[in-house]
C-alpha positions as CSV (number, residue, x, y, z in Angstrom):
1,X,-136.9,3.4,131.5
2,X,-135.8,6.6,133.6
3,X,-136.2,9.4,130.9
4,X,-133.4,11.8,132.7
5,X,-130.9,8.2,132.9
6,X,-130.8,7.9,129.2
7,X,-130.0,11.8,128.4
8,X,-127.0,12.2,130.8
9,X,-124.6,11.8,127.6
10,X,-127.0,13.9,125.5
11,X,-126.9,17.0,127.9
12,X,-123.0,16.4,128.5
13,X,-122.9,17.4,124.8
14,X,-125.0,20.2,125.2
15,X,-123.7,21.9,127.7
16,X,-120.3,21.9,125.4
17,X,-122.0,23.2,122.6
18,X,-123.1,26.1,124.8
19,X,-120.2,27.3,123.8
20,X,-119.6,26.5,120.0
21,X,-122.2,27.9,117.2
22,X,-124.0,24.9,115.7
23,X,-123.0,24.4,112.2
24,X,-126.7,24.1,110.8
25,X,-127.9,27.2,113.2
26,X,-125.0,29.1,111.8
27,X,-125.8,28.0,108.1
28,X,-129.3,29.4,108.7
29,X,-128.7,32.5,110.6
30,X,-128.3,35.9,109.2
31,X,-124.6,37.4,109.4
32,X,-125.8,40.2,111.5
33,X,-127.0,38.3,114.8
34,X,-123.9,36.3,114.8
35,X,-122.3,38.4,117.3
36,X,-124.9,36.5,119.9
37,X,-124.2,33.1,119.0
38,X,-122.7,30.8,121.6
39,X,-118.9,30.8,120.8
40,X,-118.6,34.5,120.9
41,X,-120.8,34.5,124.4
42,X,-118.9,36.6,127.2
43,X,-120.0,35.1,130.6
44,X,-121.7,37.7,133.2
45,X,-122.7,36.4,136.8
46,X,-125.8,39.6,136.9
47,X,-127.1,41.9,134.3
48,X,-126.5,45.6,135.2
49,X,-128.9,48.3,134.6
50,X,-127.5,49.4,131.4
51,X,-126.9,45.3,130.5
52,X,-128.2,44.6,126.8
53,X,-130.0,42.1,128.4
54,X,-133.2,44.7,128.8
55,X,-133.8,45.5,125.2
56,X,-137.0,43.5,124.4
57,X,-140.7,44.7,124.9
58,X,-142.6,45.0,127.8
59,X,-144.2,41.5,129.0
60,X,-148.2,41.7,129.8
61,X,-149.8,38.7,131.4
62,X,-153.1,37.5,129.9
63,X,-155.9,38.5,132.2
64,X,-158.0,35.9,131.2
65,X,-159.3,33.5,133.8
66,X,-158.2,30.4,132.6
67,X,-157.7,26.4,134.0
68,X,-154.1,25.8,134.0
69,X,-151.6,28.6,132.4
70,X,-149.7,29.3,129.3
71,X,-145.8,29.2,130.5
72,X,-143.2,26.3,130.4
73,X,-143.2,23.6,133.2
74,X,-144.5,26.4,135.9
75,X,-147.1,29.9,136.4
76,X,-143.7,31.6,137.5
77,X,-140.2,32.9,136.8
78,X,-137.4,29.8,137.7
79,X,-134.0,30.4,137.2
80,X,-132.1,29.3,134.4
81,X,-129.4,29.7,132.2
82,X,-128.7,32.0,128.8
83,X,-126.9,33.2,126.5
84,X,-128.3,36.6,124.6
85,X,-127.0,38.9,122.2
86,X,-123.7,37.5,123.2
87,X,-123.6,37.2,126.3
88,X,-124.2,34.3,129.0
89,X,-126.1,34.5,132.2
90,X,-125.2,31.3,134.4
91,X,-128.4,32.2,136.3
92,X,-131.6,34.2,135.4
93,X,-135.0,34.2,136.1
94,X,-136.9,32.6,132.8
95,X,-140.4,32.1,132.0
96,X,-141.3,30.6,128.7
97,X,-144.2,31.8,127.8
98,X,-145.9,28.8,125.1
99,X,-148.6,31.1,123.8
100,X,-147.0,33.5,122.2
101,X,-143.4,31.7,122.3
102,X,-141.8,34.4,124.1
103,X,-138.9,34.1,126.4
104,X,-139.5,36.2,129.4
105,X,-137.3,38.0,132.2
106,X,-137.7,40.6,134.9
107,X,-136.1,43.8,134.6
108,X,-133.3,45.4,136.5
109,X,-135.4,46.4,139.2
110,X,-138.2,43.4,139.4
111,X,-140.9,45.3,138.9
112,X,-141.9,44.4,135.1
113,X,-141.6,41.8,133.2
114,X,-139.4,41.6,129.6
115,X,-140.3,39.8,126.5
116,X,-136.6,38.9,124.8
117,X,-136.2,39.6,120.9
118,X,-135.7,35.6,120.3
119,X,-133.5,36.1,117.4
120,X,-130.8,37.6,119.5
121,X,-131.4,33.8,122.3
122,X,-129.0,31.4,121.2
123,X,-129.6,29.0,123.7
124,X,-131.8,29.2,127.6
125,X,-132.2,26.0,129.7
126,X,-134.7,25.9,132.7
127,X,-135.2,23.1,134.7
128,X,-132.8,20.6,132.4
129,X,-134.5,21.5,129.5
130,X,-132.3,23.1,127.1
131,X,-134.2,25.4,124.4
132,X,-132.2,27.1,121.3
133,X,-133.6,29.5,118.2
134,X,-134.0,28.1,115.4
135,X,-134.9,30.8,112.5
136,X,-136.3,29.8,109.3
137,X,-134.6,26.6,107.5
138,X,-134.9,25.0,104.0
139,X,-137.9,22.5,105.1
140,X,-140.0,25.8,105.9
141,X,-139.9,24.1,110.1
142,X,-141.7,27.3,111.8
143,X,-138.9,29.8,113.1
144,X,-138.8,30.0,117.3
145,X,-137.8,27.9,120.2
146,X,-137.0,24.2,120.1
147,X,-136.1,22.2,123.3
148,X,-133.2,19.9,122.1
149,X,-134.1,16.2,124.0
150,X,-131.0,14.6,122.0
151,X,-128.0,15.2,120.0
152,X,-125.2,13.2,118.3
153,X,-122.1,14.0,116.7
154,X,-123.7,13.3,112.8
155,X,-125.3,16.4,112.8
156,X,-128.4,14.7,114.2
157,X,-130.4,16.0,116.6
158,X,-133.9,15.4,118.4
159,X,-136.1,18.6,118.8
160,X,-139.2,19.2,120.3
161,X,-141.4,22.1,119.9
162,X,-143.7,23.0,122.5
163,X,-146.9,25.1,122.1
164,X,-150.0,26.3,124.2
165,X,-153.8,27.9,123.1
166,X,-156.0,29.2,124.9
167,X,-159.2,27.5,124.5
168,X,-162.8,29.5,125.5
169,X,-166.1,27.7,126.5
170,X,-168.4,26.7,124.0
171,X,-171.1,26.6,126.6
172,X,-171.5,27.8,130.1
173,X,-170.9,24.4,131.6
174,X,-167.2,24.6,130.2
175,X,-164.0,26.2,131.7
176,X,-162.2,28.4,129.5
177,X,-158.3,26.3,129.6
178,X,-154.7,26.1,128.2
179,X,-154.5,22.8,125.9
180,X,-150.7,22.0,125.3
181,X,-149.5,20.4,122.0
182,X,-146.2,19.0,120.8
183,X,-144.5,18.2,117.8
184,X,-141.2,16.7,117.1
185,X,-138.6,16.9,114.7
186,X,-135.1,15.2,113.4
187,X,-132.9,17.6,112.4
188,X,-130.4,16.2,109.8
189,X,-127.6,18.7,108.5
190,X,-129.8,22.0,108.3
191,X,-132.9,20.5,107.7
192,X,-135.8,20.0,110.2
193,X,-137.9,16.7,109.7
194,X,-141.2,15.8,111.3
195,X,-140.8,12.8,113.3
196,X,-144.4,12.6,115.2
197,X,-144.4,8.9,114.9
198,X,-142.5,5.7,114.8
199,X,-143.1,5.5,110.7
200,X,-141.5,8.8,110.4
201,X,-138.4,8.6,112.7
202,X,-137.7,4.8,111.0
203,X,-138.4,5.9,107.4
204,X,-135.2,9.0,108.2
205,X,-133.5,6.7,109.7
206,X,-133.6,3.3,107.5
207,X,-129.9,2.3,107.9
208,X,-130.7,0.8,111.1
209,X,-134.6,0.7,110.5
210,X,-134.6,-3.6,111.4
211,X,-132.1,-2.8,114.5
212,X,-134.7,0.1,115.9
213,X,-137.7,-2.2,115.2
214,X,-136.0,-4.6,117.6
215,X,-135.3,-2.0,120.1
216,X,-138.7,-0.7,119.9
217,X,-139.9,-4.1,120.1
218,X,-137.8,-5.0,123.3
219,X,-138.4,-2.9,125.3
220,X,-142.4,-2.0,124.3
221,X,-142.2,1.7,123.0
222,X,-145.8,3.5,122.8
223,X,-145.2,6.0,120.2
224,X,-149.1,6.9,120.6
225,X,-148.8,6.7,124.2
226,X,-145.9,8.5,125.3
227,X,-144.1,10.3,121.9
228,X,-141.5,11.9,123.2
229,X,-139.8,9.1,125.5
230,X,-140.4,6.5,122.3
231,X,-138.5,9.2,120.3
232,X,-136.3,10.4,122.7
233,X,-135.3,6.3,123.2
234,X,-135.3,5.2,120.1
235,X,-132.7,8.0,118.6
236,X,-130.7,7.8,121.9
237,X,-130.0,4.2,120.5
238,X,-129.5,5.2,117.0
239,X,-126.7,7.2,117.9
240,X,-124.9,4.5,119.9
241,X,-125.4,2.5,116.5
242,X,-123.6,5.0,114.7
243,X,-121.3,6.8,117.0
């Protein structure tokens, strides 16, 4: 099944909460970086020189010759969308760095490259994939950038967390290489749950555990195989059950 056919309704609803602060983000997020959250966010076609947008850290590639690379979905800067210390740029250059899970953006005059303070990104999307910060929650879920692959209105949503290390040779014969890892999570309320297989997602979700064994059933899910489409189905139903 056509992964971007059964998200169209999921990233309607994001793009609305673009604008409105996420009640569990906002339960978990310190007083003094409200003023960047999404409902506050003042639009802004181009960052000037003097923008707030150009108050992180100066970006330094690795050096290291490596098979394959450490960013996001490409090796270079793709435009995008986000909102930052209270503000919202409908279109950026982004590069998500997956190493050191660092948003990353050219400065005024292209010439260097800027590492964002995350806690002041509320939300960036490249490439349909919508990211947000999530800071530290009750279940101890590791602060930093989540893509969101679904969301309903029960204060459910699916979350992915992406990740990237750099691996070096154990013998000559060996290429030193980026080796990618993901993990998932169901956020419920406030609370981030690891969901990294079908027993997990069905054991949060046993209200409709026989329905989503018959789903899963039908239409041949490979949680081992393919874990995010599985999930990404399987709680894309869910929420039609409950919505």
């Amino acid at each position: 099944m056509d992964r971007q056919k059964l998200l169209v309704n999921c990233y309607i609803l994001l793009f609305g909460l673009a604008l409105s602060v996420n009640k569990a983000h906002a339960q978990s997020t310190p007083a003094s970086t409200q003023n960047g959250l999404a409902q506050n966010a003042i639009a802004q076609d181009a960052p000037d020189p003097d923008s707030r947008l150009y108050n992180g850290h100066e970006y330094i590639r690795n050096g290291t010759h490596a098979k394959g690379f450490a960013f996001f979905l490409t090796d270079s800067l793709r435009n995008g969308t986000l909102i930052y210390d209270g503000i919202r740029y409908a279109t950026i250059p982004l590069q998500y760095d997956l190493v050191l899970d660092e948003l990353i953006v050219p400065d005024y005059n292209g010439k260097a490259l800027i590492s964002l303070i995350p806690e002041k990104v509320n939300h960036f999307t490249i490439a349909n994939h919508h990211f947000e910060y999530i800071p530290a929650d009750p279940s101890n879920a590791k602060p930093g950038f989540y893509e969101v692959l679904c969301s309903g209105r029960d204060s459910i949503t699916l979350l992915g967390r992406h990740e990237k290390r750099l691996i070096f040779a154990s013998n000559q014969e060996e290429s030193v290489r980026y080796d990618s890892y993901d993990h998932y999570f169901l956020r419920i309320g406030n609370t981030l749950h690891s969901v990294n297989d079908e027993s997990a997602l069905l054991n949060l979700l046993k209200e409709k555990k026989p329905a989503l064994k018959k789903y899963i059933r039908e239409n041949n899910l490979r949680f081992k195989k393919d874990p995010e489409d599985a999930l990404v189905q399987t709680v894309t139903y869910y929420l039609t059950l409950t919505n």
